[in-house]
VOGU-3710 file (C-alpha; in Angstrom, 3 decimals, decimal comma):
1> xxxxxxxxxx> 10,637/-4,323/-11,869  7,985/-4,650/-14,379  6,043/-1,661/-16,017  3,241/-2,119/-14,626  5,189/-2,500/-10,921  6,684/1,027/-11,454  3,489/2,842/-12,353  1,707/1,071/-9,470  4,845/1,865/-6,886  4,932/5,551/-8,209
11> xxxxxxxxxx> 1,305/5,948/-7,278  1,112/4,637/-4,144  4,446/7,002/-3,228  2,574/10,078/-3,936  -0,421/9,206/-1,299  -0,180/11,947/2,048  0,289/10,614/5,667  -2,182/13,294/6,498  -0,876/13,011/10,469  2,585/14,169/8,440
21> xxxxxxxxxx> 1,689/15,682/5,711  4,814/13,754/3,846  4,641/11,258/0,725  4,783/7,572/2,227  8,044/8,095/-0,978  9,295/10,759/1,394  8,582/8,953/4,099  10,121/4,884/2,647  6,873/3,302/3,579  5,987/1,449/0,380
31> xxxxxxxxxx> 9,050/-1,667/0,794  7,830/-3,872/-2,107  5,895/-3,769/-5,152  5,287/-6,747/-6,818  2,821/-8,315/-9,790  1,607/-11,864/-8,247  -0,063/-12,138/-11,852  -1,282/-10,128/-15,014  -3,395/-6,960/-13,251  -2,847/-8,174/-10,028
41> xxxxxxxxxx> -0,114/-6,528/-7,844  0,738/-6,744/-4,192  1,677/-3,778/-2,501  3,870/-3,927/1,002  3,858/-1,324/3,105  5,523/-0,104/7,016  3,549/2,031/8,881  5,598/4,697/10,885  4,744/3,579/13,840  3,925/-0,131/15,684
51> xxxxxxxxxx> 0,716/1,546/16,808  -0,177/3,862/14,280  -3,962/4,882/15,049  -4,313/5,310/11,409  -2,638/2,386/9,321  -5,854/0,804/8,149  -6,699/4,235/6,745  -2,934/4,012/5,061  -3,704/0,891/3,413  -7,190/1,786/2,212
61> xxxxxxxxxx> -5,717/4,988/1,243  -2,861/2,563/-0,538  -5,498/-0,008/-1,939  -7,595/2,964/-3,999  -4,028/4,856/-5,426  -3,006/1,210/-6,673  -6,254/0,457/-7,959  -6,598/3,821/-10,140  -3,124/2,370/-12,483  -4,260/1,249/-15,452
71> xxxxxxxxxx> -4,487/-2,010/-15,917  -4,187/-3,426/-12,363  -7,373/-5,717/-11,886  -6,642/-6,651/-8,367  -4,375/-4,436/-5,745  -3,494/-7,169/-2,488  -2,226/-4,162/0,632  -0,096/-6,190/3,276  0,574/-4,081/6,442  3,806/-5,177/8,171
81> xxxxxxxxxx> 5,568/-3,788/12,077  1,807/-2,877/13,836  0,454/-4,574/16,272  -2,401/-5,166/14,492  -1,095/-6,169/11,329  -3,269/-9,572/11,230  -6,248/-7,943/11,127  -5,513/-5,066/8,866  -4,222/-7,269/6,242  -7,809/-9,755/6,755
91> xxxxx> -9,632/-6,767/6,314  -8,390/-4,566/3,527  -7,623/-7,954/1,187  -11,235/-9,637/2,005  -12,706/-10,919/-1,190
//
């Protein structure tokens, strides 16, 4: 894991499932962390449930925490286990 992967991974573990009020760290939502290139890091995340009414507010919620690491140009959130996964993922990574 590079630097920048830990700092990145570390913030996004702190954000609150408000419907929980746990870390997604407490909670082992965040499964990879990875830097795709220099300042640009892809973030993988589980909601905690298949039909969680609030994932694409999770993975905005992941997008900004990534974004405020210094140095990271470009944070890519991939949604994985909902039903709508597809169109989370389309949405929160549009250009």
């Amino acid at each position: 894991m590079t630097d920048l992967e830990k700092k990145v991974r570390e913030e996004v573990e702190r954000v609150v499932d408000p419907e929980t009020g746990l870390t997604f760290g407490q909670m082992k939502m965040i499964t990879d962390v990875k830097e795709q290139k220099p300042g640009v890091v892809k973030v993988d995340f589980v909601p905690s449930s298949p039909f969680c009414p609030i994932a694409f507010k999770l993975a905005s919620d992941i997008k900004k925490a990534a974004e405020k690491v210094k140095g990271i140009k470009k944070a890519l959130v991939y949604c994985h286990g909902h039903n709508m996964e597809e169109e989370i993922n389309r949405m929160i990574n549009k250009p």
